[in-house]
C-alpha angles and dihedrals in degrees: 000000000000123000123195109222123207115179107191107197134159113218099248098073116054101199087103092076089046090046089047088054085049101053088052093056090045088050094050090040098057091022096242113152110238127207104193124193136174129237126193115200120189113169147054088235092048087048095058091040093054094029097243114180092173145308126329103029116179125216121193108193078325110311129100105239088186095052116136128185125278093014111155121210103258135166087230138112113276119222122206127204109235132166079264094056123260108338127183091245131031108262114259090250092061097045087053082048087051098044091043085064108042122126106265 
C-alpha cells in the first residue's frame, strides 16, 4: 500500500517540519510507503482553494483525515487534539491510525 502525502504549511508556523518526521515514523511503523511532498501556501485566496484550515494540513492521497466540521481556510497555526492535549502536529500514533485507513 502506497499514501500520497501532501503537507500544506505557511512559513510562520513551524509544526509542518515536526508533522513530516512524524509521517515517516507512522509509516515505518505500519509499513505504508509514503510519498511526501511540501506545500507553501501564501495567500488567503490559496488557503479556500486548497482547503487549507492551518499549518500543517495533511493530506493523505487528498483528503484531510483530521477534518473537523465548521473548520475556515486561515494562515494560521493548526492545533490538533491529541491524548497529550492540543498539540501543533497529530501524534505519530494518529498519523499510523490515518494512514492505516486511507483509501487505497
Amino acid at each position: 500500500m502506497s499514501v500520497d502525502v501532501t503537507v500544506l504549511y505557511f512559513d510562520g508556523c513551524p509544526s509542518w517540519q515536526t508533522a513530516i518526521e512524524r509521517l515517516h515514523a507512522a509509516a515505518d511503523r505500519t509499513g505504508v510507503a509514503v510519498q511526501v511532498s511540501t506545500q507553501a501556501v501564501e495567500t488567503t485566496e490559496d488557503a479556500e482553494r486548497l482547503g487549507f484550515t492551518g499549518s500543517p494540513t495533511i493530506l493523505l492521497d487528498g483528503t484531510d483525515p483530521f477534518a473537523q466540521p465548521g473548520e475556515i481556510s486561515a494562515l494560521a497555526c493548526r492545533v490538533y487534539a491529541t491524548p497529550d492535549g492540543l498539540a501543533g502536529s497529530p501524534t505519530v500514533d494518529q498519523l499510523a491510525d490515518a494512514l492505516t485507513r486511507a483509501p487505497i
